[in-house]
NUVODO-958451 format. One line per field, with one value per residue (C-alpha): residue number from 0; x negated, y negated, z. Coordinates in nm, 2 decimals. Example, Ala and Ser with C-alpha at 12.3 -4.5 7.8 and 13.67 -1.06 7.14 Angstrom:
// NUVODO-958451
seq: 0,1 .
east: -1.23,-1.37 .
north: 0.45,0.11 .
up: 0.78,0.71 .
// end
This chain:
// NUVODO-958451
seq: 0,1,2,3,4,5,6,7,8,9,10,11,12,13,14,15,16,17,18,19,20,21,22,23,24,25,26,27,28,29,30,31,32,33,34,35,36,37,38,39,40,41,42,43,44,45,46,47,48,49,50,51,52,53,54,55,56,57,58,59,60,61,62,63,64,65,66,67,68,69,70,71,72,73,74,75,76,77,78,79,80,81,82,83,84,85,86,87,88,89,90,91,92,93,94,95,96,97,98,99,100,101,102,103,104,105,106,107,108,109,110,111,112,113,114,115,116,117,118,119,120,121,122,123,124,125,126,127,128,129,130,131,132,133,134,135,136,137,138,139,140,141,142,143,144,145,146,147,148,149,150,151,152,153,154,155,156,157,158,159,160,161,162,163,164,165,166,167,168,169,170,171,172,173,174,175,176,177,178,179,180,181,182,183,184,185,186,187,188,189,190,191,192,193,194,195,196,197,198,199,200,201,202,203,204,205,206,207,208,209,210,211,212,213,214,215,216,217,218,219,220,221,222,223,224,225,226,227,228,229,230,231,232,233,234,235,236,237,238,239,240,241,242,243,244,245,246,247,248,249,250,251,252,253,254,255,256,257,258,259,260,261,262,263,264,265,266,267,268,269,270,271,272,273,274,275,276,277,278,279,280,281,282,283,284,285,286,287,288,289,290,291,292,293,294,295,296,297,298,299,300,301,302,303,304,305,306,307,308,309,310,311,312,313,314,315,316,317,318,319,320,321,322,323,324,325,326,327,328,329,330,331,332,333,334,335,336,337,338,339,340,341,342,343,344,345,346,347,348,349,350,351,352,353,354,355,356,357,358,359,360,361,362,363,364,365,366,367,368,369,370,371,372,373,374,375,376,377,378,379,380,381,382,383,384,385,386,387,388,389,390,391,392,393,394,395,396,397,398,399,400,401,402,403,404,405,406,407,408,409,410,411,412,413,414,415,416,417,418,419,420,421,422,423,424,425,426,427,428,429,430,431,432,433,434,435,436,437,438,439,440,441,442,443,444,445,446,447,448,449,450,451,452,453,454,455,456,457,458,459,460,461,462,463,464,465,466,467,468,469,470,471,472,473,474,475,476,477,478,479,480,481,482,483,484,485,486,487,488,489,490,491,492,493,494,495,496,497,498,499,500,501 .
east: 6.52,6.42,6.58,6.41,6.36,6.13,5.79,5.54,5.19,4.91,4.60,4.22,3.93,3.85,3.55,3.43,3.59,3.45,3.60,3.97,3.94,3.88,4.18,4.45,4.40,4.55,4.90,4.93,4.66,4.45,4.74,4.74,4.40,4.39,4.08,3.97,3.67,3.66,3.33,3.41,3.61,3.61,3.28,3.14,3.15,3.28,3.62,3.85,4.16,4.39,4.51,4.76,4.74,4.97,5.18,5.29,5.30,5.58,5.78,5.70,5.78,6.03,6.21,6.08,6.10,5.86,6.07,5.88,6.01,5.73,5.64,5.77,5.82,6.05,6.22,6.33,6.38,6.64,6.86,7.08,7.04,6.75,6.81,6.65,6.38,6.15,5.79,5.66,5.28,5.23,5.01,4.88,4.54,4.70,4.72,4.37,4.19,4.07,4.17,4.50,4.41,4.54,4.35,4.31,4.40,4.19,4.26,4.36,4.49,4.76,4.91,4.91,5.10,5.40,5.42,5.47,5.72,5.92,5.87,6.02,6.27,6.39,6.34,6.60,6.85,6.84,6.84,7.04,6.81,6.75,6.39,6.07,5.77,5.43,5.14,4.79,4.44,4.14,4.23,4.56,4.65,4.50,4.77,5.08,4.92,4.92,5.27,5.38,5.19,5.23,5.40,5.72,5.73,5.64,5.95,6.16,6.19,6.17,5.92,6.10,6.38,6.20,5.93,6.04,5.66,5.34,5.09,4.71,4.42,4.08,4.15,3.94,4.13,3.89,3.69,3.38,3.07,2.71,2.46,2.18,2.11,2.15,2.44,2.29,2.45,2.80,2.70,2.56,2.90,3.09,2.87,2.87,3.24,3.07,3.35,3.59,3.46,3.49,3.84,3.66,3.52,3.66,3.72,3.91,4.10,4.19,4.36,4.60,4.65,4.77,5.12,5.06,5.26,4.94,4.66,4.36,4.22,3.87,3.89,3.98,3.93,3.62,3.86,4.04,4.07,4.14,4.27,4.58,4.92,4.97,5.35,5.41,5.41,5.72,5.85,5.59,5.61,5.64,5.30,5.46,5.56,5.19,4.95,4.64,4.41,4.06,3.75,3.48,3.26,2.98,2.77,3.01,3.09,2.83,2.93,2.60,2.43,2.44,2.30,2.69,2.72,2.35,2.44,2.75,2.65,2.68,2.98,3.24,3.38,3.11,3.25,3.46,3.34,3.52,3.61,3.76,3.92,4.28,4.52,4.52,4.83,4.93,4.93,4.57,4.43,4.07,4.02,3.63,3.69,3.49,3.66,3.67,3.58,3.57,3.61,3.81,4.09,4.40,4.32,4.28,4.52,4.46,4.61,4.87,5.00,4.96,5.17,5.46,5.46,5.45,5.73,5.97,5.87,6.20,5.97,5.68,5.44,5.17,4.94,4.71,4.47,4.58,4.51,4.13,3.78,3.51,3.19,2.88,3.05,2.69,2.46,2.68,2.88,3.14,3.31,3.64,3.63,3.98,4.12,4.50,4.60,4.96,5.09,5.08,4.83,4.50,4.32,4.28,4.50,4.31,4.02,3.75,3.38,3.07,2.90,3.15,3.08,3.42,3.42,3.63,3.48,3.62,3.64,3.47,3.81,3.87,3.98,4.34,4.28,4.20,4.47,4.59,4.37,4.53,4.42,4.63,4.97,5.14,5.48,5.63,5.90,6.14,6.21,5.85,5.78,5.73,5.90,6.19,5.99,6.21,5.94,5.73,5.37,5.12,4.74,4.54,4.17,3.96,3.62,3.50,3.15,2.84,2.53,2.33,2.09,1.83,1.70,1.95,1.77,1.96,1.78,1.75,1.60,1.92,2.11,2.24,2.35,2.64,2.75,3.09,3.15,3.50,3.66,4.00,4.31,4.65,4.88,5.23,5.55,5.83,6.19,6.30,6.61,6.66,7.02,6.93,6.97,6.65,6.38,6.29,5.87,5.65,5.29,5.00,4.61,4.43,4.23,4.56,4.68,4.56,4.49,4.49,4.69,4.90,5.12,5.13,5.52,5.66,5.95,5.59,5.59,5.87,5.94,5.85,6.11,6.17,6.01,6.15,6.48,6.56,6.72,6.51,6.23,6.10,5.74,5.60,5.22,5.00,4.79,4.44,4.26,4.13,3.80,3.79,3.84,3.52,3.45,3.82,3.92,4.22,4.51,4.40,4.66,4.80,5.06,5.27,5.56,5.80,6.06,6.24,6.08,6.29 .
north: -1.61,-1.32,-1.00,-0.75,-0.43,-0.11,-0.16,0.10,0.06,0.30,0.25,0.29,0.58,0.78,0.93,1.28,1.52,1.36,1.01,1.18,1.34,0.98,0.82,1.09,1.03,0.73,0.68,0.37,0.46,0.14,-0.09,-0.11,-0.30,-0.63,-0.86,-1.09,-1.28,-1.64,-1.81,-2.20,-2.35,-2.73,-2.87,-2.59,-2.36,-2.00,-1.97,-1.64,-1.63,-1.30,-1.17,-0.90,-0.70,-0.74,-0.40,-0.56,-0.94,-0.79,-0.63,-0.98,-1.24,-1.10,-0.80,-0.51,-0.20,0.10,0.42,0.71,1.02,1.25,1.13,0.94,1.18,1.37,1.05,1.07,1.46,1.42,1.09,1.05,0.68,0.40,0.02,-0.11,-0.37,-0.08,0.02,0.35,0.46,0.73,0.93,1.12,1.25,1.46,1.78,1.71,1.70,1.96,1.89,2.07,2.46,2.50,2.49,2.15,2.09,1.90,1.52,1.46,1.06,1.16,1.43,1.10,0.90,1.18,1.24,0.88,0.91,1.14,0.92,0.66,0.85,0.91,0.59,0.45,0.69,0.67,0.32,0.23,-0.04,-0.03,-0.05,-0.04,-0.33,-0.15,-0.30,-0.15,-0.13,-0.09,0.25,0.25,0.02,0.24,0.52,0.22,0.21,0.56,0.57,0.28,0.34,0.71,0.94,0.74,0.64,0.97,1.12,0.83,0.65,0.25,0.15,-0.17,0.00,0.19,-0.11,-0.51,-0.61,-0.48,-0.66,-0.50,-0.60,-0.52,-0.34,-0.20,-0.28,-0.25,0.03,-0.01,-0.13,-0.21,-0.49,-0.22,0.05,-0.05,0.22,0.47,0.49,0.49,0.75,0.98,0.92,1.00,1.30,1.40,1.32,1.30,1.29,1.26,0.89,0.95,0.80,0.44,0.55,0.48,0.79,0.92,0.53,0.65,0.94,0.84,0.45,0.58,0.76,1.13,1.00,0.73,0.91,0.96,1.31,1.17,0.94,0.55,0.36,0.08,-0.25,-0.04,-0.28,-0.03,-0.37,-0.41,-0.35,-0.44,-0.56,-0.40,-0.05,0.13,0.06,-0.15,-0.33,-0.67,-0.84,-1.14,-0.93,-0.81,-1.03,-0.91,-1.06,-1.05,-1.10,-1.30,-1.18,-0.92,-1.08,-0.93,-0.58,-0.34,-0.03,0.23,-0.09,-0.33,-0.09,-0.07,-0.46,-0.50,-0.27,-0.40,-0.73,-1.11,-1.15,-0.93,-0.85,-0.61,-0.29,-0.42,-0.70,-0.99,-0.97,-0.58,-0.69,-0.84,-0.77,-0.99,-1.19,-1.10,-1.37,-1.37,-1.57,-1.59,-1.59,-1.55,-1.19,-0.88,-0.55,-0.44,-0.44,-0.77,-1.00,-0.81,-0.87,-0.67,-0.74,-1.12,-1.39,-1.50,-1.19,-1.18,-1.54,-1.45,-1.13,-1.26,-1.56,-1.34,-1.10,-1.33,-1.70,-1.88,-2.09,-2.05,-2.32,-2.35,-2.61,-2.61,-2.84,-2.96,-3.23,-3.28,-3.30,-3.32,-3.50,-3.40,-3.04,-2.92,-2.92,-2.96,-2.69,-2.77,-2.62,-2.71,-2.59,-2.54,-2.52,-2.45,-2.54,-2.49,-2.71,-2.50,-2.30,-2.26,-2.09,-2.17,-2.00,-1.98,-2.10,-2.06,-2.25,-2.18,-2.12,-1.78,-1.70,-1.77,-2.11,-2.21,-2.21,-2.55,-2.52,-2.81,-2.90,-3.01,-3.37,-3.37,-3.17,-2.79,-2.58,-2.49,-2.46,-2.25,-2.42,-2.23,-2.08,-1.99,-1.91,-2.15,-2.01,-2.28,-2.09,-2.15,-2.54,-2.67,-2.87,-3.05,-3.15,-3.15,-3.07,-2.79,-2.94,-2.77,-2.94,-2.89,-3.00,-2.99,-3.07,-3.13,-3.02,-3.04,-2.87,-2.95,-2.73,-2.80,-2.59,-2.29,-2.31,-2.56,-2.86,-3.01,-3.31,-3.56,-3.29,-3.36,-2.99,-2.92,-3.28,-3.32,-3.56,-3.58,-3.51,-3.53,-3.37,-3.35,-3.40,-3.17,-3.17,-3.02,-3.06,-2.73,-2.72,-2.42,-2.49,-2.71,-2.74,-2.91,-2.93,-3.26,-3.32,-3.58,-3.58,-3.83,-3.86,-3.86,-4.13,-4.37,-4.28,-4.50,-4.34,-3.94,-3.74,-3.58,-3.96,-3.99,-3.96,-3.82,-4.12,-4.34,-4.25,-4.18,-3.86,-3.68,-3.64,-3.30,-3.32,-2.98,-2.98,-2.58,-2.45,-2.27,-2.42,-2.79,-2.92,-3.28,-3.41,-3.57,-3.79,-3.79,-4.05,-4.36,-4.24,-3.88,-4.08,-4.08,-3.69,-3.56,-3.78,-4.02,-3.72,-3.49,-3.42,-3.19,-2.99,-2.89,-2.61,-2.55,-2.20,-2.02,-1.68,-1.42 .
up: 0.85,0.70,0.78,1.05,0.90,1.08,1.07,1.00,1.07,0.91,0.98,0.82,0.74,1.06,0.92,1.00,1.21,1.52,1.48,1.37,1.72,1.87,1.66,1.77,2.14,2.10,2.09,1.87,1.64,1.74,1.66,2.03,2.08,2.19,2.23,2.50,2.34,2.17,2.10,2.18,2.37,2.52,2.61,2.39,2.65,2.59,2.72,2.80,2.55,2.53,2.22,2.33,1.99,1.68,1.81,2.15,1.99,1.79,2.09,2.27,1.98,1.79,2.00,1.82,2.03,2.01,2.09,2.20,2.40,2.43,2.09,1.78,1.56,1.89,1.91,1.56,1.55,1.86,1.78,1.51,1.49,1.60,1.57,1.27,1.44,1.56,1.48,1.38,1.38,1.06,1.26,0.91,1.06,1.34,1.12,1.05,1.42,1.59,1.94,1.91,1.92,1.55,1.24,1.12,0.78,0.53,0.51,0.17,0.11,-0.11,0.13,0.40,0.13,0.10,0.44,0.48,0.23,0.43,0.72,0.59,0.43,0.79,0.95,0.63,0.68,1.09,1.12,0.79,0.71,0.32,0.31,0.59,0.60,0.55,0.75,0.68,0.80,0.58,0.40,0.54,0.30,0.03,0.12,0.12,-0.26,-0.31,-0.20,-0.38,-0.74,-0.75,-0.56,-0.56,-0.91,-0.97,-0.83,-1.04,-0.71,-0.72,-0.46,-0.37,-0.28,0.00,0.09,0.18,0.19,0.24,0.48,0.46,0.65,0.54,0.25,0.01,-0.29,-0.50,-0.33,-0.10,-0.29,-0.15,-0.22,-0.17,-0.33,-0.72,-0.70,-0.61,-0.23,-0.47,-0.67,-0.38,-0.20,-0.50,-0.59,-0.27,-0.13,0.18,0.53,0.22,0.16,-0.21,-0.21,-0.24,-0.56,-0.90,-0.98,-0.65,-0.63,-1.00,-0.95,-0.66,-0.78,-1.16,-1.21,-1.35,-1.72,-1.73,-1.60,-1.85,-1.82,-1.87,-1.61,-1.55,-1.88,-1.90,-1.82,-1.52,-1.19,-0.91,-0.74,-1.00,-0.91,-1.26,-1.36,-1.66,-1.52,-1.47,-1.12,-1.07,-0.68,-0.72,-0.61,-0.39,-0.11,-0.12,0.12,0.23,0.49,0.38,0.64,0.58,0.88,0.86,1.14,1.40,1.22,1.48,1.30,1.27,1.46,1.20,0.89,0.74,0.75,0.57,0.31,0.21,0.20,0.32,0.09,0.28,0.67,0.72,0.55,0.22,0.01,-0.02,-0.40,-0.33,-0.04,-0.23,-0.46,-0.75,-0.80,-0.43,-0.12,0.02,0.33,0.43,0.79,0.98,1.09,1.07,0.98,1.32,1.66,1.91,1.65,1.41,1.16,1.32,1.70,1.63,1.70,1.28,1.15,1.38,1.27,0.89,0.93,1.15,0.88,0.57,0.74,0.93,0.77,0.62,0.36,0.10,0.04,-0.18,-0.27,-0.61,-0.74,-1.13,-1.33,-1.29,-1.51,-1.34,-1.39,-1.55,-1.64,-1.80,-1.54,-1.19,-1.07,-0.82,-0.51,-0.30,0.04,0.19,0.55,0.66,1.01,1.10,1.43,1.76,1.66,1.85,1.51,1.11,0.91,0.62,0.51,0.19,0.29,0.09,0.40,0.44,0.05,-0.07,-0.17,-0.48,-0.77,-1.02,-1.36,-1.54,-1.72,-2.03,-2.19,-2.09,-1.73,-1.63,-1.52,-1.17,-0.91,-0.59,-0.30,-0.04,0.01,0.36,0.52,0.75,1.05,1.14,1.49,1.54,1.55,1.85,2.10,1.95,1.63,1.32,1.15,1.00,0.98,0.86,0.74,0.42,0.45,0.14,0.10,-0.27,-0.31,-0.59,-0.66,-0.96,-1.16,-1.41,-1.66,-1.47,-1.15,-0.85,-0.75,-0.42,-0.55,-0.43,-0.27,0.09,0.25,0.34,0.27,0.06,-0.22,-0.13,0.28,0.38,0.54,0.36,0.61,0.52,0.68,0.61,0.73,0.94,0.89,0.63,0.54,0.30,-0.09,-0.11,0.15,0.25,0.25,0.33,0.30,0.37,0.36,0.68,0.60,0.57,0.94,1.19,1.54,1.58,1.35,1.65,1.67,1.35,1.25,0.92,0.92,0.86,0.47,0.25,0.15,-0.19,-0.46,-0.61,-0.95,-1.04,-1.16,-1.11,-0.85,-0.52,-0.61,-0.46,-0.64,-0.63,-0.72,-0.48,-0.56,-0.45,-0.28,-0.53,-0.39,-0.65,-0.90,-1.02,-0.93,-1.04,-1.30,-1.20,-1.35,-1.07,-0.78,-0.56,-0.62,-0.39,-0.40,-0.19,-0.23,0.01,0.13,0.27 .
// end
């Protein structure tokens, strides 16, 4: 089980004066919000669920405390020490409001990154715990960057030393961007630095993502990726205790009634595309959000599960598609569609459909098999498996899809919509029992269990050797049903690979 260190939560862009007024009234910053809403239930009837937010989930599920006397920052200022499994709100844009009777002082994101700095500088030496966890909203996870890319390694400071992992929701990694407009809105917002919403430009996401002894003076070179936490830096954060939870919603983002969501596009949660919305190289997981409100990523039951996973899980799994060629590689293009369901859950973990805009593109492959494919990766909990289940079981269900052009244009000649050439469920489970050496998997097809998947017992297929000799690492292949033979090739599996995760 992974240790429980403090928890700081920093959340996303207020806006204009106005909506930094809004955000300081509340005392948790929005991390607070719950949601009641969920669109089907049984019988297809709407049905009531609560979703009691992530901030009091955490005080409920794992004994986190929020400490307050008058106000956080008091707290802190009058006791010498605080137990280490606490959370803290960085409450950055209260210098900035107005509602205080003092001058409010202009938000600048880099200012918010060293005042969380000294934040956690004092949560560390109150609480003795070596480092803090970092969750973010939307920009929020912009200034965790800041923090993490600049100021500290600025100051010769190792940023893993002072963060465990970073958890963002919604953020625009790779700035905000617009389907409409041909650039122009970007340039004007740039030009403009407009309510200070230039820091999603390249040139603004340059300056506080690059450490001062790599900055160009003439700005972010051609190939620059203001997503990249790139490795080879010095005191570069290591990208697998990044995850970030991407949206795949804009129907539900109501934002300046609807105009924000048209703007940006179909491919993203309403306010950040999908392809700026991770960290490459990081953990990532797809869920039907929108950015915010009623059916938004942080007041949702999806990002809750994702985070506890990521922060408290005692086990990493990933599976990845290897081995296959695919057919007709010239004038077919081909999609897998991926769902993750873990058991006792209500909600999808993960999942990438074509429908949502974040399918996964196949590579046609060459003669002897294309590379890795990742499918899916999540964090499984042994305290969390239900009943007296030894077992950690979790579900993979892919869907392998076509479409078929001629002369570069699809055709819908033969084409059946929506309608995979391959459908099934990998069925996962894996033993809970953390102590030992080498985990003990079994997995199965769906479509070789008889009756519902809930009876189905693990002790009814033998379980996977460990293919990898190495030590803290488990890996087997799969192999696919004789049915993708003739779309896959007959090398094509699914590999599967198991690690520890603390």
């Amino acid at each position: 089980m992974a240790e429980k260190l403090p928890i700081v939560y920093v959340r996303g862009f207020a806006g204009d004066t106005a909506g930094i007024d809004r955000v300081v009234t509340d005392p948790f910053y929005g991390f607070n919000e719950g949601s009641t809403h969920i669109r089907i239930g049984p019988d297809d009837e709407p049905c009531f669920y609560q979703f009691e937010s992530p901030l009091l989930r955490l005080h409920l599920d794992e004994g986190y405390q929020i400490l307050v006397d008058g106000g956080q920052e008091l707290y802190l200022a009058s006791h010498d020490t605080i137990p280490p499994d606490t959370i803290w709100v960085h409450r950055f844009y209260d210098a900035s409001a107005t509602t205080w009777g003092t001058k409010p002082r202009e938000f600048r994101l880099e200012t918010a990154a060293q005042d969380l700095m000294r934040l956690i500088g004092t949560i560390r030496e109150k609480s003795g715990a070596p480092r803090v966890h970092l969750v973010a909203h939307s920009m929020g996870g912009l200034v965790c960057r800041c923090l993490i890319q600049k100021i500290l390694p600025d100051l010769g400071r190792d940023p893993a030393d002072w963060v465990g992992k970073l958890f963002t929701y919604g953020t625009p990694h790779g700035g905000i961007t617009f389907d409409a407009g041909f650039g122009v809105l970007e340039r004007l917002r740039d030009l403009t630095g407009i309510n200070g919403a230039d820091i999603f430009g390249p040139e603004r996401m340059y300056a506080y993502l690059t450490p001062s002894a790599l900055l160009d003076p003439d700005g972010p070179p051609d190939e620059w990726d203001p997503r990249a936490m790139a490795p080879d830096q010095p005191f570069a954060f290591p990208r697998e205790r990044v995850f970030c939870l991407v949206g795949t919603d804009p129907a539900d983002y109501d934002v300046a009634h609807g105009l924000s969501a048209a703007a940006v596009g179909p491919r993203s949660d309403g306010l950040v595309q999908i392809d700026n919305a991770y960290v490459p190289g990081a953990h990532v997981a797809y869920v039907h959000r929108s950015h915010s409100g009623r059916y938004g990523l942080v007041n949702s039951e999806e990002g809750y599960q994702n985070l506890r996973r990521f922060l408290f899980g005692d086990r990493r799994v990933e599976a990845a598609l290897v081995g296959h060629r695919l057919s007709r590689p010239s004038d077919t293009a081909w999609q897998a569609e991926v769902r993750l369901s873990v058991r006792g859950l209500h909600i999808v973990t993960h999942e990438r459909m074509s429908a949502q805009w974040c399918s996964i593109q196949l590579p046609a492959g060459a003669a002897d098999g294309a590379g890795p494919v990742p499918l899916a990766s999540t964090f499984l909990c042994s305290v969390l498996r239900p009943g007296e289940s030894a077992t950690l079981r979790y579900a993979l269900h892919l869907r392998i899809l076509s479409l078929r052009r001629r002369d570069g244009l699809l055709s819908f000649r033969d084409h059946l919509e929506q309608t995979a050439d391959f459908d099934d469920i990998l069925i996962v489970d894996v033993d809970a029992d953390t102590t030992a050496a080498v985990p003990a998997l079994s997995a199965t097809w769906n479509s070789d269990i008889a009756g519902p998947i809930r009876d189905y017992r693990p002790s009814d297929a033998p379980g996977l050797s460990d293919e990898d000799p190495a030590d803290g690492v488990w890996v087997h292949h799969i192999e696919l049903p004789a049915t993708t033979v003739p779309i896959l090739g007959g090398g094509a599996r699914i590999r599967l690979t198991v690690t520890p995760w603390e």
